[in-house]
matplotlib code that plots the C-alpha trace (Angstrom):
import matplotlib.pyplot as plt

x = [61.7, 63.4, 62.2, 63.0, 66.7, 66.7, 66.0, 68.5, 71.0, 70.8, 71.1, 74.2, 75.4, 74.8, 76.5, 79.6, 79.2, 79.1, 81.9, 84.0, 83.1, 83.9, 87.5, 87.9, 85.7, 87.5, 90.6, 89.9, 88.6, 92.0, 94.4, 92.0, 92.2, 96.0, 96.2, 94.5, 96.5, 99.6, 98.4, 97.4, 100.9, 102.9, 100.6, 101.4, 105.4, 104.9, 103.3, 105.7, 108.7, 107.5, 106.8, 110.4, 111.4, 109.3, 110.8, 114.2, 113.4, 112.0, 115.0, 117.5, 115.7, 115.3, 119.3, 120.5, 118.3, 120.2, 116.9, 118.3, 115.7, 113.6, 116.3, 115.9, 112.4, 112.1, 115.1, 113.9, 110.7, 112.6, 114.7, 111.4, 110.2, 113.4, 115.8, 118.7, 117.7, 121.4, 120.3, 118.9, 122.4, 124.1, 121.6, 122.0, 125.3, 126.0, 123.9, 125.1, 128.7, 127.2, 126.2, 129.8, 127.8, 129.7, 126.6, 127.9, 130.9, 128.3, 125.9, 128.7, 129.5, 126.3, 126.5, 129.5, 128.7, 125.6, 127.1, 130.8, 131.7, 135.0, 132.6, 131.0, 134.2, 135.8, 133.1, 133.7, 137.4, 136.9, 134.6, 136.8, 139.9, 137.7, 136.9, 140.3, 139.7, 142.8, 143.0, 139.5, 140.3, 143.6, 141.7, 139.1, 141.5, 143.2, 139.9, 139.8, 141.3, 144.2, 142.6, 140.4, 143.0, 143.6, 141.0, 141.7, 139.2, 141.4, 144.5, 142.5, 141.4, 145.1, 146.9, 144.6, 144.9, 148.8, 148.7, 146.5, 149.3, 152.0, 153.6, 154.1, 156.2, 153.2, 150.9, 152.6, 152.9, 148.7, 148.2, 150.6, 148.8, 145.6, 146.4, 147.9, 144.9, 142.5, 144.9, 141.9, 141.0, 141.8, 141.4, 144.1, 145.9, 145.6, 146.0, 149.6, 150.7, 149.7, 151.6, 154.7, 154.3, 154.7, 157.4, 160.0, 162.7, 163.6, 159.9, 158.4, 158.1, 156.3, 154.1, 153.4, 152.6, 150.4, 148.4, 148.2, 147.0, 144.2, 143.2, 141.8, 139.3, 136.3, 136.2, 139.7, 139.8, 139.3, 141.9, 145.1, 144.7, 144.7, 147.9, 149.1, 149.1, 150.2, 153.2, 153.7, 153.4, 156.0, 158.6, 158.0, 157.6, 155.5, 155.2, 153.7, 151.6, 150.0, 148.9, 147.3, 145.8, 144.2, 142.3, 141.3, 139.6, 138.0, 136.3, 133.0, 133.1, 135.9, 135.2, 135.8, 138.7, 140.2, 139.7, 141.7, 144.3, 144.7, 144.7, 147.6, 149.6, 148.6, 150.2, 153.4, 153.8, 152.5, 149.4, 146.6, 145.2, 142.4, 141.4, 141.4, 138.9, 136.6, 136.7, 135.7, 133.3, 131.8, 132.5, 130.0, 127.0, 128.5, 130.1, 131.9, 133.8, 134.2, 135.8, 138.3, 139.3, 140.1, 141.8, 143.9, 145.3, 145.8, 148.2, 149.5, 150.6, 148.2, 145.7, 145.5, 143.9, 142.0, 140.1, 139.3, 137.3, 135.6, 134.5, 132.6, 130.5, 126.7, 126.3, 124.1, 127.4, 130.0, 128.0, 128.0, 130.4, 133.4, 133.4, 134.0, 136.7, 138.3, 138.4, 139.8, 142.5, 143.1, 143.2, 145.3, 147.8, 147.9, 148.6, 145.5, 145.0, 142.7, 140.4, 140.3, 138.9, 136.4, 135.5, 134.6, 133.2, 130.6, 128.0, 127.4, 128.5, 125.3, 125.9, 129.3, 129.6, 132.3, 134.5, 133.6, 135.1, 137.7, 138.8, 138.4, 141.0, 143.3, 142.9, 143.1, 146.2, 147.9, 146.8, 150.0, 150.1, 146.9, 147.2, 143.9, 144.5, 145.5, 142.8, 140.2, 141.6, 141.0, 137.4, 136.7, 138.1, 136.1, 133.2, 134.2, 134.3, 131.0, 129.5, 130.6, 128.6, 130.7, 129.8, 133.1, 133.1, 133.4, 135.7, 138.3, 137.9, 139.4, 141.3, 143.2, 143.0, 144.8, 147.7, 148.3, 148.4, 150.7, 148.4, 149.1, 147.4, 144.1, 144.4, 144.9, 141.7, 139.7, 141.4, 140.2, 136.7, 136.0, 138.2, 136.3, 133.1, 131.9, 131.5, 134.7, 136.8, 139.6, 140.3, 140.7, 143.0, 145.4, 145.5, 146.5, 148.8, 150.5, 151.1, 152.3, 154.8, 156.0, 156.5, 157.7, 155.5, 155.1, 152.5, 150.3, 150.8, 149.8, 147.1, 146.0, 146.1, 144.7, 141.3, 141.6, 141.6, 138.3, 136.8, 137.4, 138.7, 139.7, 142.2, 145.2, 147.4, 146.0, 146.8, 150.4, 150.3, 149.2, 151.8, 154.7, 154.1, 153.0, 156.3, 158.8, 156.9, 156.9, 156.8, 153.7, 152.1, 149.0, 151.3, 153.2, 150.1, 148.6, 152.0, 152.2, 148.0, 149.0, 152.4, 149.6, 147.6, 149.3, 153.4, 154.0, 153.7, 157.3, 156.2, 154.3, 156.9, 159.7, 156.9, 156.2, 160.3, 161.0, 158.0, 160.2, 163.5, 161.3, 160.6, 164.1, 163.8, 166.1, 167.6, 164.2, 163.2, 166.6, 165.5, 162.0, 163.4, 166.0, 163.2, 162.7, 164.8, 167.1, 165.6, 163.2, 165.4, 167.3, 164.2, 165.5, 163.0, 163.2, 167.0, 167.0, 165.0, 167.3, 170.3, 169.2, 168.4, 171.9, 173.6, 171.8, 172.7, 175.9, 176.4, 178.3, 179.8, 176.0, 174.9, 177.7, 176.5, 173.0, 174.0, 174.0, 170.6, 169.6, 170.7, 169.2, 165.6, 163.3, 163.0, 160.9, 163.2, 162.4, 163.5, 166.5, 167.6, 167.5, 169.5, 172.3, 172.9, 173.2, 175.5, 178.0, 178.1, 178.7, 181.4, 182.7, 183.8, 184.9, 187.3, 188.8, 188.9, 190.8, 193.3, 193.7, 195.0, 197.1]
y = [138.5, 141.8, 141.6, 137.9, 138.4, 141.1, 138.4, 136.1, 138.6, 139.8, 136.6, 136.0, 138.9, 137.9, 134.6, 136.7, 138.8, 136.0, 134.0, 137.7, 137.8, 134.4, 134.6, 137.3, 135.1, 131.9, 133.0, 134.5, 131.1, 129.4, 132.3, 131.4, 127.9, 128.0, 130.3, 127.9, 125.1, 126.9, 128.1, 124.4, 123.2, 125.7, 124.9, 121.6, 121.8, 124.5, 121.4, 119.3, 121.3, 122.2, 118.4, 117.6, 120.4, 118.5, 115.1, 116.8, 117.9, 115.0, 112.6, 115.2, 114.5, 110.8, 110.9, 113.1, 110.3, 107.6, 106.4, 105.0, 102.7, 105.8, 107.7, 105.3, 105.0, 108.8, 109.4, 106.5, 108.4, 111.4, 109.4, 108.9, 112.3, 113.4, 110.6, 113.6, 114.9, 115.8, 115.6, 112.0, 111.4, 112.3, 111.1, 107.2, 107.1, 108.7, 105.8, 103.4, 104.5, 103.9, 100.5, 99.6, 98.9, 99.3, 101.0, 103.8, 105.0, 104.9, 107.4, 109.8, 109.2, 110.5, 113.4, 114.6, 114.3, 116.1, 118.8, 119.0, 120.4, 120.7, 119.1, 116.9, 116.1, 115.5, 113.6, 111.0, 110.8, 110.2, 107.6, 106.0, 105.8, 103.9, 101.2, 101.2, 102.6, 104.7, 105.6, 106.7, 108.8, 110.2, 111.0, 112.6, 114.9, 115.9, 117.2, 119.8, 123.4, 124.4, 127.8, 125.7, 123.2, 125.2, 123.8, 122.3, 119.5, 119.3, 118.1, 116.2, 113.7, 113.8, 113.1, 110.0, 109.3, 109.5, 106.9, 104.6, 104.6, 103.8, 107.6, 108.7, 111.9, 113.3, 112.3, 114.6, 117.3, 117.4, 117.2, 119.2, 121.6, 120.9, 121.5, 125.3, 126.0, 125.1, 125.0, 124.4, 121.2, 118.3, 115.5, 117.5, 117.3, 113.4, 112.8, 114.6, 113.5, 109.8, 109.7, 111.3, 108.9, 106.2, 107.8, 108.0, 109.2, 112.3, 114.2, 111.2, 112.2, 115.3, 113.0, 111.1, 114.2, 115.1, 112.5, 111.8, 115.2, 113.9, 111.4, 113.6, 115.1, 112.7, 113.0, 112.1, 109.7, 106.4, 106.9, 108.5, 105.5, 103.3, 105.1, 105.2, 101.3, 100.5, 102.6, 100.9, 97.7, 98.5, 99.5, 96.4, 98.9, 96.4, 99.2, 101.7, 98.9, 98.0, 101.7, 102.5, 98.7, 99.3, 102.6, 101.0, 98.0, 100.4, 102.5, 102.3, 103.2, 100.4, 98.0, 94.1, 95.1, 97.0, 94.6, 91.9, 95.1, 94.8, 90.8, 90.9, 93.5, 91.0, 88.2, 90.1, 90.3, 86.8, 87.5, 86.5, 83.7, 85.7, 88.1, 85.7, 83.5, 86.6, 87.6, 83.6, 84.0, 87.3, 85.8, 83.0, 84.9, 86.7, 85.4, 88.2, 88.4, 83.9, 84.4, 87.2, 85.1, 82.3, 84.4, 85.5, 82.3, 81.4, 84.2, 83.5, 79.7, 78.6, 76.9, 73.7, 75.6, 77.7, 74.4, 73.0, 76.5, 76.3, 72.8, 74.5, 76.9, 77.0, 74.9, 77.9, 80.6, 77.7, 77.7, 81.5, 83.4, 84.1, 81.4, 78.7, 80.5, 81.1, 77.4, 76.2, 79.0, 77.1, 73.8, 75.2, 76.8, 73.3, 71.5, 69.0, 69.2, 65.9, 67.5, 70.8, 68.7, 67.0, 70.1, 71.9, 69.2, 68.5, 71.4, 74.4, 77.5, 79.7, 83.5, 81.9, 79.3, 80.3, 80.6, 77.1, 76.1, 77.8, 76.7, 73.4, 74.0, 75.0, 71.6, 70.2, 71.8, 70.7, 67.1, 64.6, 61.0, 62.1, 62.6, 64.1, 66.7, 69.3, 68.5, 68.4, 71.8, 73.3, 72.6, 73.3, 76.9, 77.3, 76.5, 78.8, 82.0, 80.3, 80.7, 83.9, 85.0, 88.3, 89.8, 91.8, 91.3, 87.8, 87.6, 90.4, 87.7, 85.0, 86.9, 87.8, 84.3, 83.0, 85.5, 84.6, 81.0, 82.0, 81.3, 84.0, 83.0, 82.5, 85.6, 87.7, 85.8, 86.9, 90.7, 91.0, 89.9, 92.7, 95.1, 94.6, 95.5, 98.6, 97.7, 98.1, 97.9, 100.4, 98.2, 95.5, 97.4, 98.7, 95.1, 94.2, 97.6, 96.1, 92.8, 93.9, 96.0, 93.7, 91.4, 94.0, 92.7, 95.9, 94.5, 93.7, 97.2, 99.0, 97.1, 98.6, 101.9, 101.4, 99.6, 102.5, 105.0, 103.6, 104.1, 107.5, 109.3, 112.2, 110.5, 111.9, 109.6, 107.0, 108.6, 109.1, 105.5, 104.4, 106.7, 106.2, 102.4, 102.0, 103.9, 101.2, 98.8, 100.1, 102.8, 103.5, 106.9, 107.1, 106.6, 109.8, 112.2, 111.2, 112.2, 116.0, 116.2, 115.5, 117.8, 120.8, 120.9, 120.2, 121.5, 121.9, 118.4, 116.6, 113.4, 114.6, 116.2, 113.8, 111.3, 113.9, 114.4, 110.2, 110.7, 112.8, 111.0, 107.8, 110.0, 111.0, 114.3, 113.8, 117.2, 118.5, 116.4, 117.4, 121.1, 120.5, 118.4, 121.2, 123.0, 121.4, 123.1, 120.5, 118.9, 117.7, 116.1, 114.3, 112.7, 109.1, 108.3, 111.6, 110.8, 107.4, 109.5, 112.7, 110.2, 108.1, 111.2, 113.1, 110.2, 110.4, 113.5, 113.5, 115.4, 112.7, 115.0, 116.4, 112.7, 111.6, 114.2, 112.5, 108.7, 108.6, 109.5, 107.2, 104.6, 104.5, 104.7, 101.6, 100.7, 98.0, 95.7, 97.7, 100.9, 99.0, 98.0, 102.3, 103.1, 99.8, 100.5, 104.3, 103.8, 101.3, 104.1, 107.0, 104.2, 103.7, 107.4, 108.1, 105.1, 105.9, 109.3, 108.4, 106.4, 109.2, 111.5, 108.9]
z = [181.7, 182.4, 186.3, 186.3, 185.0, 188.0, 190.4, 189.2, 188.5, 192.6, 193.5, 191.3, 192.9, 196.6, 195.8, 194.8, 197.9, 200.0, 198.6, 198.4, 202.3, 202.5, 201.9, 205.1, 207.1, 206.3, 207.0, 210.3, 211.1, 210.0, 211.9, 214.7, 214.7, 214.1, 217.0, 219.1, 218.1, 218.8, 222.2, 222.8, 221.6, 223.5, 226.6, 225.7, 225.7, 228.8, 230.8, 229.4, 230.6, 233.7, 234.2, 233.6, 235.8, 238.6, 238.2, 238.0, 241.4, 242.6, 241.5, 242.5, 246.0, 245.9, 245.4, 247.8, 250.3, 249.0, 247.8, 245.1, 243.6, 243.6, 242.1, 239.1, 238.4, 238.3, 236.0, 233.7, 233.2, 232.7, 229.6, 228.5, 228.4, 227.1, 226.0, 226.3, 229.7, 231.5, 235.0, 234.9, 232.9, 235.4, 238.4, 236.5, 236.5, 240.3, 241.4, 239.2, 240.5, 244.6, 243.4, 241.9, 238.3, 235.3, 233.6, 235.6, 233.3, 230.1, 231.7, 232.7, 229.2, 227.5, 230.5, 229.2, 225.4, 226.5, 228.6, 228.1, 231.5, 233.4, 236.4, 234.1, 232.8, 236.1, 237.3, 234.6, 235.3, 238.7, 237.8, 235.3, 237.9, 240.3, 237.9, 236.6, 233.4, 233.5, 229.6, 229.9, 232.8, 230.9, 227.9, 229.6, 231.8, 228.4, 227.1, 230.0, 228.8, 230.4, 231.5, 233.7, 235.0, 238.2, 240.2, 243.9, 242.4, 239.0, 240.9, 243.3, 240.2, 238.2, 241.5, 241.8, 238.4, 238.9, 241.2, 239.6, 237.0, 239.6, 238.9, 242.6, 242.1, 240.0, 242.2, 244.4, 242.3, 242.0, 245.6, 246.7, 244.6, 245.4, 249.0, 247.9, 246.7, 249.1, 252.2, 254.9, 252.7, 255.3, 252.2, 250.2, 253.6, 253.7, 249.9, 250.3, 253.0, 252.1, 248.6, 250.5, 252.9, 250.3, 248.2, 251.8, 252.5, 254.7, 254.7, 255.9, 259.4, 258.5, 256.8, 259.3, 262.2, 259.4, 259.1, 263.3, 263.3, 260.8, 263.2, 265.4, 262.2, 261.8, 258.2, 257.7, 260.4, 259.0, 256.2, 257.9, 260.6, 257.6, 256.2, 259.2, 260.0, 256.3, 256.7, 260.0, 258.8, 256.3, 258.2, 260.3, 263.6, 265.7, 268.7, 266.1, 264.9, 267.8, 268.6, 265.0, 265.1, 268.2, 267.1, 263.8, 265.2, 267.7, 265.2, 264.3, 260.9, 259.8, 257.5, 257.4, 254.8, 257.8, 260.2, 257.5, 257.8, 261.7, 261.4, 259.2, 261.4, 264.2, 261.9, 261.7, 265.4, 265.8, 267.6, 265.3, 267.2, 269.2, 266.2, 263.7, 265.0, 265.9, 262.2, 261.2, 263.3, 262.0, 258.2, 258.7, 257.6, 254.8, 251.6, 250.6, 254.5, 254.3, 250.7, 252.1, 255.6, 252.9, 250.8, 253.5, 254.9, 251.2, 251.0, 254.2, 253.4, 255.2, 252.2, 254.6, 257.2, 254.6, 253.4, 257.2, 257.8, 254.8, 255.3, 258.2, 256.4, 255.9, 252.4, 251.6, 252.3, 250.8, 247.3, 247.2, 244.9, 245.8, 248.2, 245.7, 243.9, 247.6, 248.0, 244.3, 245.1, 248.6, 246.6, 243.9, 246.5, 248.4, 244.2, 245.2, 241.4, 241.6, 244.5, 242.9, 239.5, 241.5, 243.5, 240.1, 238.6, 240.9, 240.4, 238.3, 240.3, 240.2, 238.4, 237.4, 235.8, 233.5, 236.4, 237.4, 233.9, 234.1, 237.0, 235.6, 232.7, 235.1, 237.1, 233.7, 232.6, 235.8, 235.9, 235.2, 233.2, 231.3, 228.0, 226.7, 229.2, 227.4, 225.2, 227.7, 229.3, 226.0, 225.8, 229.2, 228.4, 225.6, 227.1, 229.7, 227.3, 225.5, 229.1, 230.2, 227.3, 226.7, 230.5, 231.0, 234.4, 234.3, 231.2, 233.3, 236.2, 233.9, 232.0, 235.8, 237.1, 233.3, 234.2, 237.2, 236.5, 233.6, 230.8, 228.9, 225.4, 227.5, 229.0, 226.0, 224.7, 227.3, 227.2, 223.5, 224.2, 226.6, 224.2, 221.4, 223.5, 224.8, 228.7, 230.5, 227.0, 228.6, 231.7, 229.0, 227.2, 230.6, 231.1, 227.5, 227.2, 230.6, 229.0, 225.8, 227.4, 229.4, 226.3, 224.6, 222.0, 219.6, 216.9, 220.5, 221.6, 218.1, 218.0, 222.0, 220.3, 217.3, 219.1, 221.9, 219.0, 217.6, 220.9, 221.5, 218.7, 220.4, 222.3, 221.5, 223.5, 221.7, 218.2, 218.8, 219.8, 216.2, 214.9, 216.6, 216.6, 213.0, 212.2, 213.9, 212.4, 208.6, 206.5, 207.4, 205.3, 207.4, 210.6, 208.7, 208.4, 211.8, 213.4, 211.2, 212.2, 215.9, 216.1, 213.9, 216.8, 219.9, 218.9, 222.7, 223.3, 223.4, 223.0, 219.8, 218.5, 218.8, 216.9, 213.8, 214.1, 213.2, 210.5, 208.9, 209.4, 207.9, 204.9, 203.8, 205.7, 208.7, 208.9, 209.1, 212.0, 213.7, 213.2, 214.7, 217.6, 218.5, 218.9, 222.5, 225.9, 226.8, 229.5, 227.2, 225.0, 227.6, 228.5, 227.6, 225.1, 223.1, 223.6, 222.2, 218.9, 218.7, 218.7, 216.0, 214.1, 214.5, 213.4, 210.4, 209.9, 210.7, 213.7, 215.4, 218.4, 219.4, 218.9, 221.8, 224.2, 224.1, 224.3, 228.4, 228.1, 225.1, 227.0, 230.4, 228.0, 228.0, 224.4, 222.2, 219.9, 216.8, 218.9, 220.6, 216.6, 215.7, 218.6, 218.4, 215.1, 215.7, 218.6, 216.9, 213.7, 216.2, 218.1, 215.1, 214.3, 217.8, 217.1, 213.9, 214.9, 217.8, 215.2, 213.0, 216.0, 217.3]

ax = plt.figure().add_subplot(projection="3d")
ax.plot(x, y, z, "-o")
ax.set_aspect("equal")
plt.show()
């Protein structure tokens, strides 16, 4: 018993022993095993990297080919890999910009959210200004610190962003200091010298030896000759014309847009004949070149002849887009409102349909001694927006056909749809901001700025928009904190600050919002606008002799009615005084 409780007592004792050594061994098994896993994970994400580096490379490659389609199969395996990978970001939308797609702007988009950039940054402003999406390409450009603002490339984009919004003397300003910068830069040259060409006056010669000399630089070539004949054209100098007509036709590198240049030039010196038919003849193969020669002679008066060529056409090239539009244009110039009904009528317009209807409600709207026209018009435009099926593209092209029709209610219909999108919303919105402000329509306007400011919150443009705005329109208190948030953080900025001064004028606190706006040098506050503000606001107060100092100003200002109210009433109170004063002297 004794030997036998030996024997089972070892044993007891080597099971401890092995279960004590157990616990050691185990968990060198488990460090092991964790090690290995690790190793295997990090070899993993080590392959993985270094196979995103690769296709990196690769695309990076495929793009600076112009092998675009490659370009695109890469960096969509890359957005696979890595649905936040910057370079094919950027890659997409570079090619998407060669390809004129609107896709483009949303990729430059991501790159910038992705890696906020000046380049990046500048990149996407460019992009924006060649798809017209000027309050993209403003609120971008306001994003960039001011330390890093000093860039040849920097004024390069905000001078053609100045002239995208018509704002010459600006645009002149940026060149002119891009050139400073980087004086052996012949496109800084040529960007100048254009825009001063444009603007006249007495350094337009110097403009114009500047851009000959650019003629002779291969890069800058094809532009200055195209400056060169514009101006020419302008001034109606036929001689000159003839010279800078000849070398464009003659180079290589011009486009059928150029040639359409020289044929008008050759118009205006009534020598077209010869040029005009080689360009038909050249047209015949292409839609795109057949749509412009119709387009054209449209402009030219010459819709008659416009529809006689285009009865020549391949059917195949005639049923292409933009011929058909070319020819309802020619029938709509010629008021064939009966042809131009049958024309549309007839067959679907392939890709663009809409257009077809459109086109249709137009006839419709023109037709005379039918009385379910207008009815008829009506559904043919609403089946025109059910058709274009909320493609921007199409919906800006009716939207632009509308206003120049003069449908304006059809046109703001079409605006709103591509608005309240995300593809090509801010070229939507231009167009709306241009025709609110040419109604003078205020509600329209706050409600641009409002939808712009739920795009892109950062916008401060935007913001002061909804402010200011919501301000004339009522006594708005979120209008009042967005305009004190807005002065906080950016109390340089005049147009800010005259905003945050009215907030306070609209909340009993005028004399404050005198101080703040006397704040301001006095060039700022002569700016008409601010003017129009400070006057309404010292007649408030009571300082009726500061107030007559600043009503030259007030007045030359472009106002809305709600603003035009403020400043009438203010003018007759401060008229007033002056008069009785004048009374009590005499």
């Amino acid at each position: 018993m004794v030997h036998e409780f030996e024997i089972n007592g070892s044993d007891h004792n080597v099971r401890a022993l092995d279960r004590h050594e157990s616990l050691p061994r185990w968990t060198r098994r488990l460090v092991a095993a964790a090690v290995a896993i690790a190793a295997i994970a990090g070899g993993y994400r080590g392959y993985a990297w270094c196979r995103i580096a690769h296709l990196e490379k690769q695309a990076t490659a495929f793009h600076s080919r112009h092998d675009y389609r490659s370009t695109m199969l890469v960096c969509r395996r890359l957005l696979q890999l890595n649905p936040n990978d910057a370079t094919a970001c950027r890659l997409m939308g570079e090619t998407a910009l060669a390809a004129a797609r609107p896709e483009a702007i949303d990729w430059l988009r991501r790159l910038v959210a992705l890696r906020p950039t000046t380049e990046n940054r500048l990149e996407l402003a460019a992009a924006a200004i060649s798809r017209s999406e000027v309050k993209l390409a403003e609120s971008t450009l306001q994003q960039i610190p001011d330390r890093q603002r000093n860039s040849a490339h920097f004024h390069e984009i905000a001078g053609a962003l100045a002239v995208a919004e018509k704002q010459t003397a600006g645009a002149l300003e940026h060149f002119a200091r891009a050139a400073q910068i980087n004086p052996q830069d012949a496109q800084a040259k040529l960007n100048f010298a254009s825009v001063q060409l444009a603007l006249g006056g007495a350094k337009s010669t110097s403009a114009r030896d500047t851009l000959e000399q650019l003629t002779r630089e291969s890069a800058t070539r094809l532009a200055a000759l195209r400056a060169l004949l514009t101006d020419a054209i302008a001034r109606a100098d036929q001689r000159t014309q003839r010279i800078w007509a000849t070398q464009l036709q003659l180079e290589p590198s011009a486009s059928f847009s150029d040639q359409l240049l020289c044929l008008e030039s050759a118009a205006r010196r009534g020598e077209e004949r010869d040029l005009l038919a080689q360009l038909q003849n050249a047209a015949l193969r292409s839609p795109i070149e057949a749509a412009a020669i119709i387009s054209w002679l449209n402009r030219r008066q010459r819709a008659e002849a416009a529809l006689a060529w285009s009865a020549t056409l391949d059917r195949k090239i005639a049923a292409a887009q933009p011929v058909p539009l070319a020819i309802a244009e020619a029938f709509s110039c010629t008021h064939q409102w009966e042809a131009l009904r049958h024309f549309v009528e007839q067959a679907p317009w392939p890709s663009a349909d809409a257009l077809r209807l459109t086109v249709a409600s137009h006839a419709m709207r023109q037709s005379a001694g039918n009385e379910r026209a207008p009815m008829q018009a009506t559904n043919y435009w609403n089946s025109a927006l059910k058709a274009a099926q909320n493609d921007s593209g199409l919906l800006l092209t009716m939207a632009n056909l509308c206003r120049g029709w003069g449908y304006a209610e059809q046109a703001e219909e079409a605006w709103w749809m591509v608005a309240n999108g995300s593809v090509q919303a801010d070229v939507a919105l231009n167009a709306l901001q241009r025709h609110y402000t040419e109604q003078r329509n205020t509600r329209g306007l706050l409600r641009v700025a409002q939808r712009a400011l739920q795009l892109n919150p950062e916008d401060a443009v935007a913001a002061n928009n909804c402010a200011s705005l919501g301000l004339l329109l009522g006594n708005d208190a979120n209008a009042q904190r967005l305009a004190e948030k807005l002065h906080r953080e950016h109390p340089t900025n005049a147009a800010f600050t005259a905003t945050y001064a009215f907030a306070l004028h609209t909340e009993g606190k005028t004399a404050e919002g005198v101080q703040l706006l006397a704040t301001m040098n006095d060039l700022q506050l002569r700016t008409p606008e601010i003017a129009a503000y400070y006057l309404v606001l010292l007649v408030q107060n009571g300082e009726m002799d500061r107030a007559m100092s600043f009503l030259p100003a007030a007045q030359r200002a472009t106002l809305l009615p709600e603003e035009q109210q403020l400043v009438a009433k203010a003018t007759h109170e401060l008229l007033e005084r002056a008069r009785a004063e004048a009374l009590a002297r005499s």
